[in-house]
N, C-alpha and C positions, 0 to 999 in steps of 0.2 A: 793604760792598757798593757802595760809591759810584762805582768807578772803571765796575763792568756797567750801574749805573744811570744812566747820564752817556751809557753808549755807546749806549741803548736808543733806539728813536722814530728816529734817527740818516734816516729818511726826509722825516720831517714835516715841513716851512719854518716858521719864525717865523711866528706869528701865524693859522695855520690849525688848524680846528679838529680834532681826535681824528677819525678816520673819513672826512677829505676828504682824504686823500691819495692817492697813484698806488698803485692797487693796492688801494685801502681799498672797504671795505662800509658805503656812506653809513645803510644803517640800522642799523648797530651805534651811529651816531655821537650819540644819542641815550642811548644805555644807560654812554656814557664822556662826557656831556655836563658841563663843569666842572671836571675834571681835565685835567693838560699831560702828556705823553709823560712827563716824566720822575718825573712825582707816579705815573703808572701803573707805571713799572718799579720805583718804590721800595717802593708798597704789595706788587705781585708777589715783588719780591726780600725784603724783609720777610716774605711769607705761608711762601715756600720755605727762607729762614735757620730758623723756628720749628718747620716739618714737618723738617728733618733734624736738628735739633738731639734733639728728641722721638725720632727715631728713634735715633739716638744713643745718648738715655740708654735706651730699650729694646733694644738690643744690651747696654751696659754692663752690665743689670740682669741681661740673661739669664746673661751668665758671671763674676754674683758682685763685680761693680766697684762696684756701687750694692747698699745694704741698705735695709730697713725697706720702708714703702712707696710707691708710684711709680706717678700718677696722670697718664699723658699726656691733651695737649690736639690729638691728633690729629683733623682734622676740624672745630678749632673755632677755626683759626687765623684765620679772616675778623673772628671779634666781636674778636679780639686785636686785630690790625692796625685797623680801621678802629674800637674804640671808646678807643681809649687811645691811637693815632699824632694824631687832630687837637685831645688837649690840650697844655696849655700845660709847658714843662718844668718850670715850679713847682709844677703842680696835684697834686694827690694821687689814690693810687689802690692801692688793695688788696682781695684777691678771699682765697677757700675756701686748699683744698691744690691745686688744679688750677692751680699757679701757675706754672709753668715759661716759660713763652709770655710770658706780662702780665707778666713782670720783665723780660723782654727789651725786650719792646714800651716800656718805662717809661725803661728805658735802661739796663738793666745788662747788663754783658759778661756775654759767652757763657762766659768763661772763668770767671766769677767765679761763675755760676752751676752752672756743671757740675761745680766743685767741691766747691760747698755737697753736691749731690747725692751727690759721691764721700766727704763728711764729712773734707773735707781743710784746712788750718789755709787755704788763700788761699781758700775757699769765704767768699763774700757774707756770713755770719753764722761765719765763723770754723770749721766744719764740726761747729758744733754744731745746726745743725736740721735741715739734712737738707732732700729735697724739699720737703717741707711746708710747709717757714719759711724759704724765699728772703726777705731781705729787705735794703733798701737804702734807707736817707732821704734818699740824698745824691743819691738820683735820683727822690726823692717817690713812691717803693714801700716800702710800710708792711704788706709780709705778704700772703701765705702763711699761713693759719690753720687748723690741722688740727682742729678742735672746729666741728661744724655750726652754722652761724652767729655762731660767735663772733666772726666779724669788723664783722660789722654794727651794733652799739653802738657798736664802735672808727670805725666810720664819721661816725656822727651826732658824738662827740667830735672826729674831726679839722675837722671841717665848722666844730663849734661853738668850736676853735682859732682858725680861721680868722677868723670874724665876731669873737672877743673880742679879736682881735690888730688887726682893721682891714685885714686882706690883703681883696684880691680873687682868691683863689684859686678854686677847686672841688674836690671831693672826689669819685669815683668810686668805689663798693664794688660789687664782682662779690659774687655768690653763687650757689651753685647752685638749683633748683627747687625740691629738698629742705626748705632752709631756708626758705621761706613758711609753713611749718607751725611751723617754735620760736615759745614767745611771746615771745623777746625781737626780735623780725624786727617783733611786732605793738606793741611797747613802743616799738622806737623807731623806728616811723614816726610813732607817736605825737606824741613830745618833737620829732622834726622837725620835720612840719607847725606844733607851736604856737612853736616858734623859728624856724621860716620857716628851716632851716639852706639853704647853698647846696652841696648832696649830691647826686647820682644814684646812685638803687638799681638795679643792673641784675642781672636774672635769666639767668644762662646754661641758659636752659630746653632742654636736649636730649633733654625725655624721661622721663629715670629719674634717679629717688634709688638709686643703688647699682643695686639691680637690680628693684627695683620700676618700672613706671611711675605717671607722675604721675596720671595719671586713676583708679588705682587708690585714690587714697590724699586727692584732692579732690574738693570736687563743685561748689565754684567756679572758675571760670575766673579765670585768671592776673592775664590783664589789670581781673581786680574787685578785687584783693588791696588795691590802696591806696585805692579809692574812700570808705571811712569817715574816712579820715581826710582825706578834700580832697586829695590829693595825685592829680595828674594820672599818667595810663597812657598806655604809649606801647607799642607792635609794631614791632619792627624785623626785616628777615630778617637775622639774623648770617652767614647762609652767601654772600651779597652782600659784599662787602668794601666798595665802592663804597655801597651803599647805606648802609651801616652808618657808613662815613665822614662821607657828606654829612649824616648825619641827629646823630651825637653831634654835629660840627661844629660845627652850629646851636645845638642843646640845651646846650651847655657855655656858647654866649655868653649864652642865656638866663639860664640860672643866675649866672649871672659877673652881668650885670644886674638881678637879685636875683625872678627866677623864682620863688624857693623850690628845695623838695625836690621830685624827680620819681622817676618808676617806668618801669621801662625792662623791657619782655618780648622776652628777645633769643632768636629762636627760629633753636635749630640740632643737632648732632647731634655727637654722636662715635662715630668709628669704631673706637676700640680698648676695651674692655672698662672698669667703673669704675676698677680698677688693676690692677697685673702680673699681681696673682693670680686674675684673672678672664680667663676668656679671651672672644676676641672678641664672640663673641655669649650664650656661657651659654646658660642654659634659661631665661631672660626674653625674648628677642627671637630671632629664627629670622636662619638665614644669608641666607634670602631679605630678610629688609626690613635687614639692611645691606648686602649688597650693591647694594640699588636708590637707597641712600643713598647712599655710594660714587661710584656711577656717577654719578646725578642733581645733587648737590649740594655736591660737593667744592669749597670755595672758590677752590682755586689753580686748580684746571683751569676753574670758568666765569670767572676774571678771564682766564686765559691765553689762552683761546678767543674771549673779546671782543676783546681786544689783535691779536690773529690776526687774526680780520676785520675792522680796522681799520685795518690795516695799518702796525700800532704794535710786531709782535712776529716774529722770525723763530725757526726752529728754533735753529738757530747761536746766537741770543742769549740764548732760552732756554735752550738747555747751558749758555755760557757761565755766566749766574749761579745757573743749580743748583751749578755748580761749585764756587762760589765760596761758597758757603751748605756746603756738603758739607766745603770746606778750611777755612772758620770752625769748623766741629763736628767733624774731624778734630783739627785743633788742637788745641781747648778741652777735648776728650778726653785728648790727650797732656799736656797743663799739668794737667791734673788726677790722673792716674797719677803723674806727677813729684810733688806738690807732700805734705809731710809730714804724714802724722796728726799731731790735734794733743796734745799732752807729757797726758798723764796727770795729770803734777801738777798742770796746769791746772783741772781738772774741778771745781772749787767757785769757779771766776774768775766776775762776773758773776752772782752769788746777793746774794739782798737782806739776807739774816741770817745771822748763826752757827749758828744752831741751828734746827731745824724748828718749824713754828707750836706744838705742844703745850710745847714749852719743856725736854725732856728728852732730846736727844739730838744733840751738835754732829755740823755735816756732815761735820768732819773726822775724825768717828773718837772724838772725846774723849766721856767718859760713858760712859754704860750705859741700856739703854732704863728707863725709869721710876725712873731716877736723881736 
């Protein structure tokens, strides 16, 4: 996206602020205060690579390109962008199955991910996980976890990597709202707090577990979740990109300065159903409160509408890098059609044993069960 992102602002003069420009709305310049034209066209063109790519693999799904299950983050591409673009490229950072976005955002190719998705041998993970289990170290994305909450332990252990290595790294673990209710979410804030790990728990609070909502199912409020353990709570709007930015921003150098562990309640929404096989609204939520959702707090459209009044954004430029967000996930579409199932023979590559835990039956075939 660099060559749309370069051309963007293309009005603003050195050294002037966001929203004084010829044509700008001096009071938007407030709401973009701290950001340069071309930090706003990137986070923009980043929010709009993540919304088409999504769309993308829900076209793929719907004519059979994609199997199993396929869990878009449409809607929720602000907490993406703005809680994962201002760490550092060594830091770490891993969320639920709703991972498609936050591998990108971390730095993996589009291509590399929409193949994982197509379960084809150049897929991220070899095309053996599938949506679920996007994963890449080499861009310090550690998963993609399909088991609620299972990632959240894996959190407090990279953290507690980190400190026994002497890195000044951070650790970043998404989960969903859902998972504030396992005890292992309550175990290991636990062992954080009293190893002081340098972690941020953040909740992609949009509401519902699946298709329950959250209020149904607590009678605490979010932001009390870590208070027994000393761990400070934080509110963030995720559907802000800009906010959400300036605020991990901050909180990462904290932690990197040895803050401890924190609690991060990122409130925001999605607009496509839990996964494929939900449709948009179900019989949990009425068409009327997503559409008011939709309309009111779509991340891409209030960054592009600030930009707008700012006179940091024209139409033209905004085509311009949908465009180009559009021919990244065209592409990574077609490399992924191209690219090989992978050999059958493989399929025991990458297992820790011969033979399954009860000890009587090799994977490959050999034995007999209770042999």
């Amino acid at each position: 996206m660099a060559q749309a992102t370069r051309e963007m602002g293309a009005g603003v003069k050195n050294g002037e602020a966001p929203g004084s420009g010829e044509g700008g709305d001096p009071a938007v310049a407030d709401l973009v205060q701290g950001f340069s034209a071309e930090q706003l066209a990137g986070l923009l063109a980043d929010m709009l690579l993540y919304r088409r790519f999504e769309e993308k693999a829900e076209e793929a799904y719907a004519i059979g390109r994609i199997g199993g299950f396929c869990h878009l983050h449409i809607g929720q591409e602000g907490l993406a962008a703005g809680g994962i673009k201002p760490l550092r490229a060594d830091d770490l950072a891993l969320t639920a199955y709703r991972d498609h976005t936050m591998a990108i955002a971390k730095g993996m190719a589009p291509r590399a991910a929409m193949a994982e998705l197509y379960g084809r041998v150049d897929g991220c993970s070899g095309g053996r996980g599938g949506s679920m289990h996007l994963f890449d170290t080499t861009v310090g994305f550690y998963g993609g976890h399909g088991i609620v909450g299972g990632q959240i332990p894996l959190g407090a252990g990279l953290a507690w990597a980190i400190r026994y290595r002497g890195g000044d790294q951070i650790c970043v673990c998404f989960m969903g709202d859902a998972a504030v209710n396992q005890g292992v979410f309550l175990e290991t804030l636990n062992m954080s707090a009293i190893w002081q790990l340098p972690v941020i728990y953040v909740v992609e609070n949009n509401g519902y577990g699946m298709g329950t909502a959250f209020s149904r199912v607590s009678v605490t409020e979010m932001e009390a979740r870590s208070g027994a353990y000393g761990i400070p709570a934080h509110t963030v709007d995720g559907q802000d990109v800009l906010e959400t930015y300036r605020f991990f921003e901050g909180l990462a150098e904290e932690v990197r300065g040895g803050a401890g562990p924190q609690f991060v309640n990122a409130v925001t929404y999605r607009f496509r159903g839990h996964s494929m096989s939900d449709p948009v609204s179900g019989t949990y939520r009425s068409k009327e409160e997503v559409e008011t959702h939709v309309r009111q707090e779509d991340p891409i459209t209030i960054l592009r509408d600030r930009m707008m009044k700012a006179g940091l954004l024209t139409q033209e430029e905004l085509e311009a890098i949908d465009a180009e967000a559009r021919a990244v996930c065209e592409d990574a579409a077609e490399f992924s059609d191209a690219s090989a199932l992978p050999d059958p023979s493989t399929l025991y590559d990458h297992v820790y044993a011969e033979i399954n835990p009860n000890g009587r039956l090799f994977l490959d075939g050999r034995g007999t069960p209770g042999g």
